[in-house]
N, C-alpha and C positions, 0 to 999 in steps of 0.2 A: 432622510438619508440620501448621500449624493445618488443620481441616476448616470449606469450606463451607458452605450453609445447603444444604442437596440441593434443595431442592422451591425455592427463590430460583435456584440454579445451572443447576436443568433448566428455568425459564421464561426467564433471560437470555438474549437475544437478541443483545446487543450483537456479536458478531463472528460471527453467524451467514453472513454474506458482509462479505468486504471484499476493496476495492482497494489492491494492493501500492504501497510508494514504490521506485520508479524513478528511480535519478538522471537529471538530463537529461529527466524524459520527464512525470513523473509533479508539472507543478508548478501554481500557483494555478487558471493558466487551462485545463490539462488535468483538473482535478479540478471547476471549476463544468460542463465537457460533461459529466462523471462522474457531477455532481447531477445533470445535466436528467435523464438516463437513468433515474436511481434514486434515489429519497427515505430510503430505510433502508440500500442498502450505506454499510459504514465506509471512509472514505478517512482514506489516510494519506500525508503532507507526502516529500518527497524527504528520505533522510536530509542534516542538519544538524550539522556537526560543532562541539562544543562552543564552542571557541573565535572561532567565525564569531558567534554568539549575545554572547558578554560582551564581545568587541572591536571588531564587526563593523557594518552598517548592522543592526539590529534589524528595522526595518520591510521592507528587503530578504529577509529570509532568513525571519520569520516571518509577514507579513501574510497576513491570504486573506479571502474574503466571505464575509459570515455566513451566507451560501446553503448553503456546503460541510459546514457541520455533519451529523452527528457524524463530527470531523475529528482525528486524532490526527497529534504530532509526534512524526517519528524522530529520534532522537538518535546522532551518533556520539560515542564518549568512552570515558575508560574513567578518570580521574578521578575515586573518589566525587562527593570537594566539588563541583564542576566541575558534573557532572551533576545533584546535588542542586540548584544554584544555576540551570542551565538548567531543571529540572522544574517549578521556584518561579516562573519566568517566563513558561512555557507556558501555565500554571495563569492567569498572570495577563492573558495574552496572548488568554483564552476557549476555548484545546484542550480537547478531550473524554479523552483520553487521552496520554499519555508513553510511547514506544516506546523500549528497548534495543537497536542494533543488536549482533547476534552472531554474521552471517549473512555481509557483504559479505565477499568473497575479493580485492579490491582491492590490489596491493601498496602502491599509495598510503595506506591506511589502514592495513595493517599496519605499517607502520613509528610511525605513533603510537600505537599497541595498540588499534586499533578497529576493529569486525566480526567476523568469524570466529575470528579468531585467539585473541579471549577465550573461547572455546571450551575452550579447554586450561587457563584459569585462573577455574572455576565459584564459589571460597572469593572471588575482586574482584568477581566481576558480583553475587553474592549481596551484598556488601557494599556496590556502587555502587546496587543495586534498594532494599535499607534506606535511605542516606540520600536517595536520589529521592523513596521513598516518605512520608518524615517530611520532607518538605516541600516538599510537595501533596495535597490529597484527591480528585484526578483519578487512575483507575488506571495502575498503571506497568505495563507489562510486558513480554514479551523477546520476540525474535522471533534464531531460529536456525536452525542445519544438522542434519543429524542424524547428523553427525561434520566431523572437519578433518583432514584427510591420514594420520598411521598410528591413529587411534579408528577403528577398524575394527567393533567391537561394540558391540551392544548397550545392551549396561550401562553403557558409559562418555557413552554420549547419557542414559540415566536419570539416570545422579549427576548430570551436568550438570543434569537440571531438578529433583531431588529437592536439590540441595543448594540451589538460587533459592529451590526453595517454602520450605523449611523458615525462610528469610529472611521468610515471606511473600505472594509470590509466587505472583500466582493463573492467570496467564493463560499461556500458551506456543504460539505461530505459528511452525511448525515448516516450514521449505522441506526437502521429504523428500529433499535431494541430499547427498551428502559437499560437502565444498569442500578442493579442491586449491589449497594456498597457495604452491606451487611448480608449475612446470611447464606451467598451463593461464593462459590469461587470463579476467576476471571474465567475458566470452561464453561462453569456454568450460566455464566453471564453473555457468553457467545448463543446459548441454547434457548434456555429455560422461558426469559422472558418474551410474549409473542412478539409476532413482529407486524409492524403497522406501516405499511407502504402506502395506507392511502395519507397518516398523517404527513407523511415527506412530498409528497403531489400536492397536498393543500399548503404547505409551506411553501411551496414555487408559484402556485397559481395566487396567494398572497400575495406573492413578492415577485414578480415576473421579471423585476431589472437584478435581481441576483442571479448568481450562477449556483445550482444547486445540484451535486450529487446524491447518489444512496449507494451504500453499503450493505451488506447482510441478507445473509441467504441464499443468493445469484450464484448460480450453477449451471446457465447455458446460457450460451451466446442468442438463442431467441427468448428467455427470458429479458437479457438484457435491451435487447431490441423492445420490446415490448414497453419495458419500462421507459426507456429514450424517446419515446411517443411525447412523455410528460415531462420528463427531467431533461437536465442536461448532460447528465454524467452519471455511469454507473462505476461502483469498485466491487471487484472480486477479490476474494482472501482464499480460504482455505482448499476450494473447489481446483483453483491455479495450481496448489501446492504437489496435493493428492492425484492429481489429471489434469497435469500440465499441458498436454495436446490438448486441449480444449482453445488454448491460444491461438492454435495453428491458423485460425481461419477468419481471428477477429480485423485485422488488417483489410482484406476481401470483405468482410460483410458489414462492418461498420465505418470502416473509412473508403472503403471504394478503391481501394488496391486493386490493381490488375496485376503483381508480382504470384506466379509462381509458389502455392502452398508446400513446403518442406515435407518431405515424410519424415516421418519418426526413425526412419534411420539415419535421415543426412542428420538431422539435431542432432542424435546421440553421435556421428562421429566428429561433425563440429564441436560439441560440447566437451568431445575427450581430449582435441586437438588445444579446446583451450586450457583442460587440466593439466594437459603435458607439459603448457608453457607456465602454468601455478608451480607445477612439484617442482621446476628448474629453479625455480627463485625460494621455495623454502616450503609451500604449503602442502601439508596432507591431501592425500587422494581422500580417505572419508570424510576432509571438513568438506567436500565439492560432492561427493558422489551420491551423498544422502539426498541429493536434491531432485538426481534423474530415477529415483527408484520407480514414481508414478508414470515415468513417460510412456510405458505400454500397459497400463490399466487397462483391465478389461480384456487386452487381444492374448489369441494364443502363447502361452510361452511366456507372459507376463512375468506369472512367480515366480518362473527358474529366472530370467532374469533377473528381477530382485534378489532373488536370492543366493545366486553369483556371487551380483555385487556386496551385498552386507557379507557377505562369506570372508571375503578377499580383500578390499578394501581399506578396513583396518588392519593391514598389517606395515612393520614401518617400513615395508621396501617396495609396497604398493605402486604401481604405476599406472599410466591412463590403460593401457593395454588391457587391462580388468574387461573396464564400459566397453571395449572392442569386442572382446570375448566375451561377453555377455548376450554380443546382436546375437549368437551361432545361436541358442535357443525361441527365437522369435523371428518370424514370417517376414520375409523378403519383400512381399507385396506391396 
């Protein structure tokens, strides 16, 4: 497999933190609260399945604010052309990166061979990451399981990324769970199966000229530290969504920011400043509002906040003024 530049590989940063795509969860307006939090985590778009891109509203499915840079799109597909044709677009659309879904255990997507189930056939995703990667000069790379129902070992997750790289292939965001494509649903496919963080360390110390993230499970920014010991790159998902201040401080502790940490009220009235200018051009205050529900997890006043907001929110005359009136129940400090 090509090697490389070591002393280039070990200062790259780029996936040193990032935010998971989420369907349903993880979309424009969930990812600019993601920026105010953090200026260097990598956000990444809700997977996008190919043919929503070449048939679809374009502007729908790919727009975002140039805020949320560095922004990478996930892709479902498993079409070379298809995906090369989407890659070419992303590129031209301003992405920082091109994602390979190989991960989603969704029966919906298995039936068009997208997500995990490509898992089983590593000789097409090598060959879908070749033509993505000849044409765009934005990086492609995979994001997977670290098996799919009887891959029970090992070495069958290695060939999986050893036959990508030898394409190529430099990057691999690895959710350290099996995925059950029978039997469990995509929740319980987040859960159920254990999770094996030491198999995703022996993939990197195998492979030391790849750039290797983990996914799955990561809930504190010294978890994540901890794990950056061995890897290169963590991703958080659900833990962002839920206690989204959690973000506040990854800027300072993992890239060595010396900016000034937000409190939880500037975000929320930044965050309302930017809904005021959404509802001006067309969109609902609860497509955007659902997203700050978590911002004071935990602190006094939490629930009447949320609960304000789902109050009020949906209604159609809704305005940012809501998330304002919302602070009055929650601690100044």
């Amino acid at each position: 497999m090509p090697a490389l530049n070591t002393k280039q590989h070990l200062t790259d940063q780029k996936w040193r933190f990032c935010l998971a795509p989420m369907m349903d969860w993880s979309d424009r307006h969930c990812r600019y609260l993601w920026r105010l939090l953090s200026q260097h985590a990598r956000l990444y778009s809700e997977m996008v399945v190919t043919g929503a891109i070449l048939h679809g509203d374009k502007q729908r499915f790919l727009g975002f604010n140039a805020q949320e840079q560095p922004l990478a799109l996930q892709l479902g597909g498993s079409d070379p052309k298809e995906l090369a044709q989407c890659s070419a677009i992303a590129e031209e659309w301003g992405y920082s990166e091109v994602n390979l879904n190989c991960g989603c255990p969704s029966d919906r997507v298995q039936k068009g061979k997208i997500g995990a189930i490509l898992m089983k056939e590593p000789e097409l995703v090598a060959q879908c990451y070749q033509e993505m990667q000849a044409r765009c000069s934005i990086p492609v790379t995979i994001k997977h399981r670290i098996g799919v129902d009887d891959m029970e070992d090992y070495e069958s997750m290695e060939h999986f990324v050893r036959t990508i790289a030898s394409a190529g292939c430099s990057t691999f965001i690895v959710h350290a769970r099996k995925a059950w494509l029978k039997g469990l649903s995509p929740k319980e496919n987040r859960e159920v199966p254990p999770l094996d963080y030491a198999a995703v360390v022996k993939l990197k110390q195998r492979n030391p000229e790849l750039n290797i993230a983990i996914n799955g499970g990561i809930t504190t920014l010294e978890q994540s530290q901890t794990l950056l010991k061995d890897l290169d790159g963590v991703m958080v998902g659900r833990e962002a969504y839920s206690n989204p201040y959690i973000l506040a401080h990854v800027d300072q502790k993992l890239f060595a920011s010396d900016k000034d940490v937000a409190t939880r009220i500037e975000i929320a009235e930044q965050y309302a400043e930017y809904c005021k200018e959404m509802i001006a051009s067309g969109t609902r205050l609860h497509h955007m509002s659902r997203h700050i529900l978590g911002l004071f997890s935990g602190q006094p006043g939490g629930r009447l906040f949320r609960r304000h907001i789902s109050e009020n929110a949906p209604r159609k005359d809704a305005t940012a003024q809501i998330l304002l009136d919302a602070l009055a129940y929650v601690s100044k400090d």
